[in-house]
Residue frames relative to the residue before (quaternion, step in Angstrom):
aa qw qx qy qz dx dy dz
X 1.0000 0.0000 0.0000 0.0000 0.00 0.00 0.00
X 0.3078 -0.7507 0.4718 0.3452 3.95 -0.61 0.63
X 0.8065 -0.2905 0.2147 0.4680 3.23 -1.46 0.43
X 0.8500 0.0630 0.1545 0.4996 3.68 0.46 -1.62
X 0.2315 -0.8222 0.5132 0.0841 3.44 0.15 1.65
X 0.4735 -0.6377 0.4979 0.3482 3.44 -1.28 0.41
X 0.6691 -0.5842 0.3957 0.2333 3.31 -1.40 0.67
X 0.6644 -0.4691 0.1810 0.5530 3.55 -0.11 0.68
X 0.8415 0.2114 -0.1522 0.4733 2.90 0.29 -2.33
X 0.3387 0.6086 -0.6181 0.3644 4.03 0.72 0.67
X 0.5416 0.7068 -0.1874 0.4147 3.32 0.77 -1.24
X 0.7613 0.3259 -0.0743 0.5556 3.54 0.00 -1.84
X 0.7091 0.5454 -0.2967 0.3343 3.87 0.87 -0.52
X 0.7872 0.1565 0.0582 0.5937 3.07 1.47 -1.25
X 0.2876 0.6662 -0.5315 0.4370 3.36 0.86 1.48
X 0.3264 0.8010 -0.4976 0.0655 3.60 -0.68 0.70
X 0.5937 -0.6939 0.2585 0.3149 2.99 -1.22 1.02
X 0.1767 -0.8430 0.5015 0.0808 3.16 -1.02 0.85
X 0.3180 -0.6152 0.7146 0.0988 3.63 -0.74 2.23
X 0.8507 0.3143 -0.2336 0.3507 4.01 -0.49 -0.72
X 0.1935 0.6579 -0.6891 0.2342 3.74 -0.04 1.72
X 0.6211 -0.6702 0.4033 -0.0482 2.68 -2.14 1.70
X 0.7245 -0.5303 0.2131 0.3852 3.30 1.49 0.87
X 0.6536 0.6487 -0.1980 0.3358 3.26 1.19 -1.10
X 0.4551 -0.7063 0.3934 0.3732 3.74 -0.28 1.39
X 0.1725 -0.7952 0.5450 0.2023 2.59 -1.54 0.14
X 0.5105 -0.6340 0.3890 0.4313 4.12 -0.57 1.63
X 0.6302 -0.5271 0.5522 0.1414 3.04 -1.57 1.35
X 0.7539 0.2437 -0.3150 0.5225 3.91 0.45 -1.08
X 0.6648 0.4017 -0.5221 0.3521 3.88 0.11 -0.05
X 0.4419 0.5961 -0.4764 0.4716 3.65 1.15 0.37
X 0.7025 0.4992 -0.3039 0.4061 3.20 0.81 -1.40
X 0.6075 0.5983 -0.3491 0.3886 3.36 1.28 -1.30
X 0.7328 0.4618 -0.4150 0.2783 3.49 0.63 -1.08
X 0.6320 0.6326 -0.2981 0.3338 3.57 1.44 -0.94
X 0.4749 0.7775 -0.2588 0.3209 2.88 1.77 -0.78
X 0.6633 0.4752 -0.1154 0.5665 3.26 1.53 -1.68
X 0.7355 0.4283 -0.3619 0.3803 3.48 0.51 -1.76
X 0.3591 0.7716 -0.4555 0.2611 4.08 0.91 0.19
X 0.6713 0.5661 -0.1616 0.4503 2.72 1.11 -0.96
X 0.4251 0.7263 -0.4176 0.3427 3.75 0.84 0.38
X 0.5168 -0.5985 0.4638 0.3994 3.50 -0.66 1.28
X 0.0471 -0.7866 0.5759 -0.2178 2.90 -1.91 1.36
X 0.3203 -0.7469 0.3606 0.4577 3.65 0.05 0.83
X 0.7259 0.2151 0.0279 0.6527 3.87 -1.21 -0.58
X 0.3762 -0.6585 0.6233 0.1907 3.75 0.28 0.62
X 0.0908 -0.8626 0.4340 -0.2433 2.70 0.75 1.90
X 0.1707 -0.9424 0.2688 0.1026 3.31 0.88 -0.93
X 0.4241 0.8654 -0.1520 0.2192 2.70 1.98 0.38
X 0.4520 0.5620 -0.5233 0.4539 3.02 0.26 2.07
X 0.0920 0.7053 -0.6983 -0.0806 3.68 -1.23 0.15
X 0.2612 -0.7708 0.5488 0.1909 3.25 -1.52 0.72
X 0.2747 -0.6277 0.6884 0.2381 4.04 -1.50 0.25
X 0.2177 -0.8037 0.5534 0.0218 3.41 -0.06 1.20
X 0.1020 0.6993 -0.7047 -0.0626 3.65 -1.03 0.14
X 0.0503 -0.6553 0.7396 -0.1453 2.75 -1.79 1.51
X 0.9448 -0.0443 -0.0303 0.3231 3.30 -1.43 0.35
X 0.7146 0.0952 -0.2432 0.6489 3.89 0.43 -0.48
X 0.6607 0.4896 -0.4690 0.3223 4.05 0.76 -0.69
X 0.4721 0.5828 -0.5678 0.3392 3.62 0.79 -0.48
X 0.7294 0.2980 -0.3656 0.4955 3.82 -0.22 -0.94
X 0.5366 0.5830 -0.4299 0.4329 3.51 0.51 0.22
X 0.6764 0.4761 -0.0619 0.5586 3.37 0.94 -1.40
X 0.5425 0.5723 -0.2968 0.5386 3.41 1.25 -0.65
X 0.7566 0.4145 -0.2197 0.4555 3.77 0.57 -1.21
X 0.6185 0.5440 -0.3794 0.4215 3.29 0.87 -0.79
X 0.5591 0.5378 -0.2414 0.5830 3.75 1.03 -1.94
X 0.7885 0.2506 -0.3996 0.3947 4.50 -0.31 -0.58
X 0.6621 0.4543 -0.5057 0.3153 3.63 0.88 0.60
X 0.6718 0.3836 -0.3154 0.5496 3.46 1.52 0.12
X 0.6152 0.4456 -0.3933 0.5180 3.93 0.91 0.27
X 0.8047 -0.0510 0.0068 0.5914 3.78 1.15 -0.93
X 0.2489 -0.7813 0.5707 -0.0441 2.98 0.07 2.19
X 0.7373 0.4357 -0.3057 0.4161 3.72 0.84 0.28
X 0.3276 0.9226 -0.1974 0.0496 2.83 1.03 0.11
X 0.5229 0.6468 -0.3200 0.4537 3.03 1.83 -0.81
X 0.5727 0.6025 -0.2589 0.4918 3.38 1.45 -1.52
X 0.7351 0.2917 -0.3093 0.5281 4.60 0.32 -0.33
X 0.7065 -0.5799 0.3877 0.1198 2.77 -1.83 0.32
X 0.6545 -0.4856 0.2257 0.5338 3.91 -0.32 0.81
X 0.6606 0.6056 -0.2970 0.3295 3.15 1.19 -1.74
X 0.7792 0.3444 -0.2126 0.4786 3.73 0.85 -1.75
X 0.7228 0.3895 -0.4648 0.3314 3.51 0.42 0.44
X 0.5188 0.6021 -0.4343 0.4238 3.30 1.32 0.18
X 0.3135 0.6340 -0.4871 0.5123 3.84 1.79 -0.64
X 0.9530 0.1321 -0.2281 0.1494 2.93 -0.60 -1.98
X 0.7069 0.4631 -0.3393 0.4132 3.16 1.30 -0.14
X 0.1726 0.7050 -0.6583 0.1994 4.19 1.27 0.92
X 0.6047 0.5605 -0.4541 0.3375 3.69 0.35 -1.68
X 0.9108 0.2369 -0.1518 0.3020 3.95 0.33 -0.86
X 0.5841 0.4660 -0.4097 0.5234 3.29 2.09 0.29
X 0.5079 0.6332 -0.4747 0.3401 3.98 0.84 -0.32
X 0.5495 0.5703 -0.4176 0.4454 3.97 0.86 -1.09
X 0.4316 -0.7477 0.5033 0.0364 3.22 -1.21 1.26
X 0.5984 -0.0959 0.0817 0.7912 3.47 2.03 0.12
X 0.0053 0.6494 -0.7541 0.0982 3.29 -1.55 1.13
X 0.0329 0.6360 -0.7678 -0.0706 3.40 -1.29 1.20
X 0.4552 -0.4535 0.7568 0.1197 3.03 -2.55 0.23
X 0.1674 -0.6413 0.7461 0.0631 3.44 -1.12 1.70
X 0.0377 -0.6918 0.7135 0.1043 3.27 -1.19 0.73
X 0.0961 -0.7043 0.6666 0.2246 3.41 -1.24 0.20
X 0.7368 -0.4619 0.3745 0.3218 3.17 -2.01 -0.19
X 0.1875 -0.7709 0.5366 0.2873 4.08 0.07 -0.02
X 0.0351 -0.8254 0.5612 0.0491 3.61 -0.15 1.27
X 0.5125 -0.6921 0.3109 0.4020 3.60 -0.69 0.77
X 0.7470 0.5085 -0.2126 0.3718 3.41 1.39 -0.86
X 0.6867 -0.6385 0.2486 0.2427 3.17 -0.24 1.74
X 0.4171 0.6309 -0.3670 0.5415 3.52 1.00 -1.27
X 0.9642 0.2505 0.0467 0.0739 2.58 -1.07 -1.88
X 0.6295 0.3193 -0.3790 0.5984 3.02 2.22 0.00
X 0.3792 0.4836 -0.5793 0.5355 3.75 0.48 0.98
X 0.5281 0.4600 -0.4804 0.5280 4.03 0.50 -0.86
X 0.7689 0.4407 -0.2774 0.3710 3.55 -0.08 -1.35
X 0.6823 0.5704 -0.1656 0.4263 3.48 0.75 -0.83
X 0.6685 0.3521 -0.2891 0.5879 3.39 1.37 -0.70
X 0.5455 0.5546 -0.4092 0.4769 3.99 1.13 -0.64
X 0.6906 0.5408 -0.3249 0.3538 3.45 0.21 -1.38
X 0.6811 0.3843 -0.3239 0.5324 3.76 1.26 -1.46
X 0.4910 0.5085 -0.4627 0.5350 4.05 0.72 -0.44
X 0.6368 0.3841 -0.4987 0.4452 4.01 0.05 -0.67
X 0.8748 0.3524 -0.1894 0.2732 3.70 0.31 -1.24
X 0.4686 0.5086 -0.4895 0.5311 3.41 1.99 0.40
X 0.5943 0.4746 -0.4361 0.4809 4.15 0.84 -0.18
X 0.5823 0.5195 -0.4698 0.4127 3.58 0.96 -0.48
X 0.6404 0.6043 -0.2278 0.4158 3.62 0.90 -1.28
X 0.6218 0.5787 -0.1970 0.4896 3.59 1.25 -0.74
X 0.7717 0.4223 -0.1404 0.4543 3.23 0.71 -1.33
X 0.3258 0.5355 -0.5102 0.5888 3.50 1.54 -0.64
X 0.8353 0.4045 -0.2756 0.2504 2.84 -1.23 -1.88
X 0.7710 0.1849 -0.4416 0.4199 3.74 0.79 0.17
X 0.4481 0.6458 -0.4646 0.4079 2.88 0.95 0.58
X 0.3620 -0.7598 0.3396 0.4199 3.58 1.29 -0.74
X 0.5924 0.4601 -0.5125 0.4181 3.07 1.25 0.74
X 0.6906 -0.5816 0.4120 0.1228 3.08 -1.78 1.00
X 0.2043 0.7865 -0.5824 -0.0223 4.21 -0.65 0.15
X 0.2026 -0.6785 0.6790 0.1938 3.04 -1.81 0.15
X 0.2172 -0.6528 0.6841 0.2422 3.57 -1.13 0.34
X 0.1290 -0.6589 0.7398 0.0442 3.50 -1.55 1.13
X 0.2017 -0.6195 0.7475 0.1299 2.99 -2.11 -0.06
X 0.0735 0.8692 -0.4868 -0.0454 3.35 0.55 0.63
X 0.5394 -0.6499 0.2678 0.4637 3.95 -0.37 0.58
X 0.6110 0.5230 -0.4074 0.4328 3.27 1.49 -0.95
X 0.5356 0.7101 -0.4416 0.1178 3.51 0.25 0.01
X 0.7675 0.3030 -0.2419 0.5105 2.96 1.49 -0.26
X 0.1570 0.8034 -0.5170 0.2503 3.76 1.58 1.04
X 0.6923 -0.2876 0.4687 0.4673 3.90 -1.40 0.56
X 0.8700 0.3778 -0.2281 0.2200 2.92 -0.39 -2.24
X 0.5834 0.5396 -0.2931 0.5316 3.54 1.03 -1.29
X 0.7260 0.4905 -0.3413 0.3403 3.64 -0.13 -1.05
X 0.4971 0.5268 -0.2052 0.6583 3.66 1.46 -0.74
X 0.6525 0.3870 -0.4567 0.4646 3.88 0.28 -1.06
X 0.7348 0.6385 -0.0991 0.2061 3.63 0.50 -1.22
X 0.3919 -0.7798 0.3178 0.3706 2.36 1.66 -0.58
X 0.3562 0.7375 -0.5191 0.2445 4.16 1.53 0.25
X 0.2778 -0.7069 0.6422 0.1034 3.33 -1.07 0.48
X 0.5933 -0.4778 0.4908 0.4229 3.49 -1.74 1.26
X 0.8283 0.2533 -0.3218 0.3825 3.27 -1.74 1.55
X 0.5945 0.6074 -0.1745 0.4972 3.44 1.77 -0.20
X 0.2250 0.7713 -0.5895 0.0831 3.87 -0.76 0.22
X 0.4377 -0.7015 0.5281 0.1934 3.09 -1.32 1.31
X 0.3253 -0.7595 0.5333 0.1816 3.49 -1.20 1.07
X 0.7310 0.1463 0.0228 0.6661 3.61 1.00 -1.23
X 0.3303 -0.5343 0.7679 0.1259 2.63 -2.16 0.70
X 0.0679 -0.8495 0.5187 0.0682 3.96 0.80 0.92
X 0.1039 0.7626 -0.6342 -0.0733 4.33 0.02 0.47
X 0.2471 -0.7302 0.6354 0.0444 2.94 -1.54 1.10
X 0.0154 -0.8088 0.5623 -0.1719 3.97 -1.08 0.94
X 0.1424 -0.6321 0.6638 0.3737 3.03 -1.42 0.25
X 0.3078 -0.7319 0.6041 0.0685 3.63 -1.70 0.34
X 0.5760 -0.6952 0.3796 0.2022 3.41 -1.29 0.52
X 0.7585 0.1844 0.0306 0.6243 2.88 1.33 -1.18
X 0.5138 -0.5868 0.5927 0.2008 3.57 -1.38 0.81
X 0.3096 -0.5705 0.6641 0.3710 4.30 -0.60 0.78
X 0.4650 -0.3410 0.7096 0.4049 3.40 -1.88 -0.15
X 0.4184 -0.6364 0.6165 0.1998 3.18 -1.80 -0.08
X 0.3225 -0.8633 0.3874 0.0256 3.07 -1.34 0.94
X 0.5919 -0.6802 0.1347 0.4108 3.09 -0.43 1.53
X 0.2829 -0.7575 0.5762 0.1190 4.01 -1.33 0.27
X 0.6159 -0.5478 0.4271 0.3717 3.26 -1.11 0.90
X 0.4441 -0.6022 0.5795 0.3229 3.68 -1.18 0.51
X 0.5568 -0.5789 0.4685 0.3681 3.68 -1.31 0.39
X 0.5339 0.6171 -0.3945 0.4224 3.40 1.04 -0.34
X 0.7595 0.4190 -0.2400 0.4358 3.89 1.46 -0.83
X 0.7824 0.2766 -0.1822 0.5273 3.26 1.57 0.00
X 0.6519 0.3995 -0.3646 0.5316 3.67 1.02 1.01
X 0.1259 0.7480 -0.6303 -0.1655 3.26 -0.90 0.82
X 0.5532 -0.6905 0.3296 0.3294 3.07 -1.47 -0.66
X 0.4057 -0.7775 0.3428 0.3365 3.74 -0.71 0.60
């Protein structure tokens, strides 16, 4: 934890996602540490409905191989140079987990799960960011392919929500403007 954490709504104000990270590993236990905290995210029946496949330090180039047969399905056919382009966006993160949740059949209760699981991975995003490391959540389409889901290890009844990368970064995005409350509240 750093000396002087940011204040919630410091936090929630000036968190942003970050597509452009500087290569630089990231420590396996301050990953753990954040998950440690982001647990704590409202949940029905303290349900808990999430587990992660983390990759760190030898899995990334692991994770790397698996991710350049469904982003660059040509690959054998380009050069070192153009597949490192297309594949920077997913080798620069310094640690990338996968939230997977359970797929319950009963509506209810998978939305409950679904809204916990995305509450686990907006505290993850928080706690980085005071931590000073940087993330993006993805949804990439391949994420829910046969082949990948099997690479990953998802099990029948299971489905990854996020591709959650974690990084440090050089530069802070600017922020981007937001609807006023006036365009998204009415009144009953």
């Amino acid at each position: 934890m750093s000396e002087k954490s940011l204040s919630v709504k410091q936090a929630i104000r000036e968190r942003r996602s970050i597509k452009l990270f500087n290569g630089e590993p990231v420590n396996k236990e301050e990953v753990l540490a954040i998950f440690e905290e982001a647990k704590w995210a409202p949940n029905h029946g303290n349900r808990q409905p999430w587990r992660v496949v983390l990759a760190v330090d030898e899995g990334l180039q692991k994770l790397a191989d698996v991710i350049r047969e469904f982003v660059v399905p040509n690959w054998k056919e380009l050069s070192e140079e153009e597949v490192s382009k297309k594949m920077a966006k997913f080798t620069t993160p310094g640690a990338v987990a996968f939230i997977i949740m359970p797929q319950d059949l009963r509506q209810k209760e998978r939305l409950e799960d679904y809204a916990a699981a995305s509450s686990f991975i907006q505290n993850a995003q928080l706690l980085a960011w005071d931590e000073g490391i940087g993330t993006c959540w993805k949804t990439p389409g391949w994420l829910e392919k046969p082949e990948f889901l099997k690479a990953l290890g998802v099990e029948a009844g299971e489905r990854p929500i996020s591709m959650l990368q974690f990084g440090h970064f050089d530069a802070i995005p600017n922020d981007k403007p937001k609807k006023s409350v006036e365009e998204f509240v009415t009144f009953f």
